[in-house]
C-alpha positions in Angstrom: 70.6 15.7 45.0 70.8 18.0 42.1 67.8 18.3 39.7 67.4 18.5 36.3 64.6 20.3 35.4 62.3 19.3 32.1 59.4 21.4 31.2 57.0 20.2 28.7 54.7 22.9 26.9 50.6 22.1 26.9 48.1 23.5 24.1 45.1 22.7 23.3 44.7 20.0 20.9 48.6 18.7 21.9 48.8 14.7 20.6 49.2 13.0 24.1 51.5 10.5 23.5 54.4 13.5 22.3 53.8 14.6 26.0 53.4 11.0 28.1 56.0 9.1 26.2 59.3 11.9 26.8 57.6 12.4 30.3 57.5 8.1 30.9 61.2 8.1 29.7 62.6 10.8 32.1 60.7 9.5 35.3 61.7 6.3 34.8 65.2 7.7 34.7 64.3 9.2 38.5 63.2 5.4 39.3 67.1 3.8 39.0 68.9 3.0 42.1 71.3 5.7 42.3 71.5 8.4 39.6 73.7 10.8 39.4 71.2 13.4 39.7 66.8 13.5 39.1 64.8 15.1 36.6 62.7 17.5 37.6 59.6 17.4 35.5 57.0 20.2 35.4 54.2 20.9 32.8 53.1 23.7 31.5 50.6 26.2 29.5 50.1 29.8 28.5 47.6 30.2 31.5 48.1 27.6 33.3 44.6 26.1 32.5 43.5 22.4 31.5 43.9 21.5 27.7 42.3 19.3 25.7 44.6 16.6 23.5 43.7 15.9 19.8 42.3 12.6 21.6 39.6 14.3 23.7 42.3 13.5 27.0 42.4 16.5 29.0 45.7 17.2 30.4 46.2 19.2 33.6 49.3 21.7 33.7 51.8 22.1 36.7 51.1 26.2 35.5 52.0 28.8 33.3 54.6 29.2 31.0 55.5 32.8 32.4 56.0 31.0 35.8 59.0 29.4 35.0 60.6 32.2 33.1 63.1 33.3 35.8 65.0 29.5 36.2 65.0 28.8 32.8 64.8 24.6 32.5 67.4 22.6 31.3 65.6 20.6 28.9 62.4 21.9 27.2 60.1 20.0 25.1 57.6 21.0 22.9 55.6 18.6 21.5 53.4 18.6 18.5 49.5 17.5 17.7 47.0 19.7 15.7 47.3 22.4 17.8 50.6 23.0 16.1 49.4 24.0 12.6 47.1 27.3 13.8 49.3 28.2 16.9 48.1 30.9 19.5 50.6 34.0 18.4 51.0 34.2 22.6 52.9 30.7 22.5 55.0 31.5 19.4 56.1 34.8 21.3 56.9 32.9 24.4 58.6 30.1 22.7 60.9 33.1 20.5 61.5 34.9 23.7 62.1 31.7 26.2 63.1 28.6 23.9 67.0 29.9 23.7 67.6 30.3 27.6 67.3 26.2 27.9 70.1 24.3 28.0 68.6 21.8 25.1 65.4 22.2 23.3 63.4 19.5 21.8 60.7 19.0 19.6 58.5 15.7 19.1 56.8 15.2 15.9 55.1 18.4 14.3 56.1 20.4 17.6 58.5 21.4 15.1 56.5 23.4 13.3 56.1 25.9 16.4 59.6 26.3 16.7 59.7 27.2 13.2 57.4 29.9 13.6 59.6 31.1 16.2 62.6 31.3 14.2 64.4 28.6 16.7 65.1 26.2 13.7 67.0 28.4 11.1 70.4 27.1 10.1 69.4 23.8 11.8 69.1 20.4 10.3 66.0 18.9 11.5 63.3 16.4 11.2 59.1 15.9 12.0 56.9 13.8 11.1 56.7 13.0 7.8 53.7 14.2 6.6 54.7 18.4 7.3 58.0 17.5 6.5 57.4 19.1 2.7 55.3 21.9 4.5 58.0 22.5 6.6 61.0 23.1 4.3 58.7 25.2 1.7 57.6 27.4 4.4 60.7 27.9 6.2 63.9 27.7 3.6 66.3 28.5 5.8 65.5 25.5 7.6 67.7 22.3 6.6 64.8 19.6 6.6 65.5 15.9 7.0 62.1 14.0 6.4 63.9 10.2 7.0 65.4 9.8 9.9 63.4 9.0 13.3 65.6 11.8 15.2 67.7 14.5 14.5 70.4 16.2 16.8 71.9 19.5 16.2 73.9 20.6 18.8 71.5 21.9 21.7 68.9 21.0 19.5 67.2 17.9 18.9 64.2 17.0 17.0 62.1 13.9 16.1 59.4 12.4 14.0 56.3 11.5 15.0 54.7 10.3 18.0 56.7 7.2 19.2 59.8 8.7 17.9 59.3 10.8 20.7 60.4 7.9 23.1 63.7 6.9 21.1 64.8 10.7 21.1 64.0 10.7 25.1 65.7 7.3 25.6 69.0 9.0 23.7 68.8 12.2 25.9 68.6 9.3 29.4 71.6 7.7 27.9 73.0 10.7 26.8 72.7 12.3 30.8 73.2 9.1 33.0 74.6 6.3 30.5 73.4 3.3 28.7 72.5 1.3 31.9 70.2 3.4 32.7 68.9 4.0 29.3 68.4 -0.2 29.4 66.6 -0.2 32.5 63.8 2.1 31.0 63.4 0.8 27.9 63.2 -3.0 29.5 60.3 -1.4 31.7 58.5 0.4 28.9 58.8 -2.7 26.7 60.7 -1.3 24.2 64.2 -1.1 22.0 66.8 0.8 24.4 66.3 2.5 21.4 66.4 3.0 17.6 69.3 4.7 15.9 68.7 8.5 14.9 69.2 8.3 12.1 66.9 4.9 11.2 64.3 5.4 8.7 60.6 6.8 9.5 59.4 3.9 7.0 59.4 0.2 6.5 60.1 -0.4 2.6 56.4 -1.9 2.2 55.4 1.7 3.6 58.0 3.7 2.1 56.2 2.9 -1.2 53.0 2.5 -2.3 51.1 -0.2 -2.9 50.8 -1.2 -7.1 46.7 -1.3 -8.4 47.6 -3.9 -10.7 47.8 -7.3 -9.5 50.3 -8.5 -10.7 52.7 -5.6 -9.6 51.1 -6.0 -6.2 52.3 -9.6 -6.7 56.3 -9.1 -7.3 56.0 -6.5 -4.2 55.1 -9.4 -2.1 57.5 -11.6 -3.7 60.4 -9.7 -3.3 59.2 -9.3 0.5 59.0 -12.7 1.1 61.9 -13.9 -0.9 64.9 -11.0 -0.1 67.5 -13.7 -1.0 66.1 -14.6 -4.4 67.0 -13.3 -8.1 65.3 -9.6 -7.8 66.8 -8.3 -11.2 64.9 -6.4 -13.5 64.9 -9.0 -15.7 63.8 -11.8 -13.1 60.5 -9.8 -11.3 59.5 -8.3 -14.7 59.0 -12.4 -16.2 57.0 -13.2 -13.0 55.0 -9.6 -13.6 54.7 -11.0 -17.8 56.3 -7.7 -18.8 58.9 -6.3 -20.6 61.7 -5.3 -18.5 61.5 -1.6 -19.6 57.5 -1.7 -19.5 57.7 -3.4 -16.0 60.1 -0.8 -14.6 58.3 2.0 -15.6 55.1 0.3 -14.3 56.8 -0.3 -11.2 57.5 3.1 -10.6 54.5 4.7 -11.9 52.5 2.4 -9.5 54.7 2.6 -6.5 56.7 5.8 -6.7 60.3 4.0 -6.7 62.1 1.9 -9.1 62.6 -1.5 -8.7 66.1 -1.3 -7.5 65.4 0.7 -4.7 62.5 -0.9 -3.6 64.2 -4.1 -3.8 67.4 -2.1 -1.4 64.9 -1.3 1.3 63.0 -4.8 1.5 66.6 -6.3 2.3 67.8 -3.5 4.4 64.8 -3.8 6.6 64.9 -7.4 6.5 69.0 -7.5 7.5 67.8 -5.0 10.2 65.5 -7.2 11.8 67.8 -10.0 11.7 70.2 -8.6 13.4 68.1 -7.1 15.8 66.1 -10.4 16.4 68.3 -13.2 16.2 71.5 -14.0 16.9 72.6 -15.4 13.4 75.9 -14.4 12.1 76.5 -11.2 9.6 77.7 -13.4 6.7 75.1 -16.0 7.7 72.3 -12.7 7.7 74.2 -11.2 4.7 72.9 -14.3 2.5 70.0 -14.8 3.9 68.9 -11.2 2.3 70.3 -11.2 -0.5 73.2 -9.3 -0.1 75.8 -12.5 -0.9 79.1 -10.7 0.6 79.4 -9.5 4.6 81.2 -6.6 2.5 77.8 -5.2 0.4 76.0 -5.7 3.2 77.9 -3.2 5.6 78.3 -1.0 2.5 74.8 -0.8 2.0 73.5 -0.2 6.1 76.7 2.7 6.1 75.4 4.3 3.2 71.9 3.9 4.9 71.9 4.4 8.4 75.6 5.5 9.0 76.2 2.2 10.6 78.0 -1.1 10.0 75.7 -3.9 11.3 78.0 -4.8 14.2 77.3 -1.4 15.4 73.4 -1.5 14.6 73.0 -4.8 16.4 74.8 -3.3 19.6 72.4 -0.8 19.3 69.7 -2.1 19.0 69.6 -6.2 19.6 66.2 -7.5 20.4 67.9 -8.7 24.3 67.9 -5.5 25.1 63.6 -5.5 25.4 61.6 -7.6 28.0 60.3 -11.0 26.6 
């Protein structure tokens, strides 16, 4: 049966989970009744010794890089960790003269950053995690950086934010290779969404934002979180806040980082979302439910959003598609 092969890079200080989740994804892949070819999956570092994770983990290589230079793999993936912000120089050179041979490079969370250094990302429009996100486009200009979304693909690239993103990004390359049956089988056994769309946002709206010090800012965020289908004007959460509508939404902001409006927008997006993904309730029935009042604004705002009516971000990504 013909093999794929998928190498995954080691370093010291690598975060674990950017290495375990991908690898979980692919060999469950190998696991379905008849695929239409295996994954052959193969770690490895500069010297082919033991390295330590950014958890204390230590993680023993298949070899060295330099051993697999001759078949280049179809899939490498180069994960991130603190490891990734002083890089040995050895696996920036390896990665500039290696990376381009495979058929589809990835990166999971700030693995990003090393094939930034290599020069692999320029032109490209990418994501991390978000926290190097900033570091990442001020450093490298040439780079087109996309701090929301949970993955990013760019022809034989493909990049994702952090961590756990890892796993969506690998569930998308499964269903990508073999189809979504397959895809659905792994993410059932790992307990998990088949998996999120792309281009799905890195934040909930509660974490998106910041949380007000005054308490009765701190108040109106929980109201409009727990009430999505209720009067959220100005007008309406500035009375409950006993200020001013112009003095509340400059508070609001100052406190927060966003207006009201758009906090307000992401509270209901992310509640729509996990309606649709949790229930089976109707889109006009979800559509009042949070706020929106019309099926109409509600598809407007998840296409503006996530590129996606909700009838295509429920087929996605509907809750039946998880064990329970």
């Amino acid at each position: 049966m013909e093999k794929r092969s998928v190498l995954v890079v080691l370093f010291d200080d690598v975060q674990s989970l950017d290495v375990t989740g991908p690898v979980e994804v692919f060999a469950g892949a190998n696991k379905h009744p008849s695929p239409p070819f295996t994954y052959g999956i193969r770690t490895a570092s500069l010297d082919g010794g033991p390295v330590r994770t950014s958890s204390g983990l230590t993680l023993v290589p298949d070899g060295t890089l330099d051993a697999y230079e001759a078949a280049p793999p179809h899939t490498l993936i180069v994960p991130g960790g603190q490891g990734t912000r002083r890089p040995a120089p050895a696996l920036v050179d390896w990665l500039r003269a290696h990376a381009p041979r495979a058929e589809r490079l990835v990166s999971v969370c700030t693995g990003a950053l090393l094939l930034a250094e290599a020069g692999l990302l320029d032109g490209h429009r990418v994501t991390s995690h978000w926290s190097v996100c900033d570091q990442l486009a001020r450093n490298h200009p040439e780079v087109d950086v996309d701090p929301d979304p949970i993955f990013v693909r760019d022809g034989r690239l493909a990049t994702s934010a952090g961590v756990t993103a890892g796993i969506d990004l690998a569930l998308a390359l499964v269903e990508e290779d073999m189809g979504r049956d397959t895809a659905l089988v792994i993410a059932r056994h790992l307990v998990v969404f088949l998996r999120r769309p792309g281009n799905q946002a890195q934040f909930s709206a509660q974490l998106a934002a910041q949380t007000a010090r005054r308490e009765p800012l701190r108040e109106v965020q929980q109201y409009i979180t727990e009430h999505p289908d209720g009067d959220l004007s100005v007008e309406a959460l500035a009375a409950r806040a006993r200020l001013s509508p112009r003095q509340f939404a400059r508070a609001f902001r100052a406190e927060t980082g966003m207006t009201p409006g758009r906090y307000v927008d992401r509270v209901r997006l992310e509640h729509a979302r996990r309606l649709l993904e949790d229930t089976g309730d109707g889109v006009e029935e979800i559509s009042r439910a949070c706020g929106y009042g019309t099926p109409e604004a509600m598809r407007r705002a998840f296409t503006k959003a996530l590129g996606a009516a909700p009838a295509e971000y429920r087929r996605r990504f509907h809750a039946p598609l998880t064990a329970r």
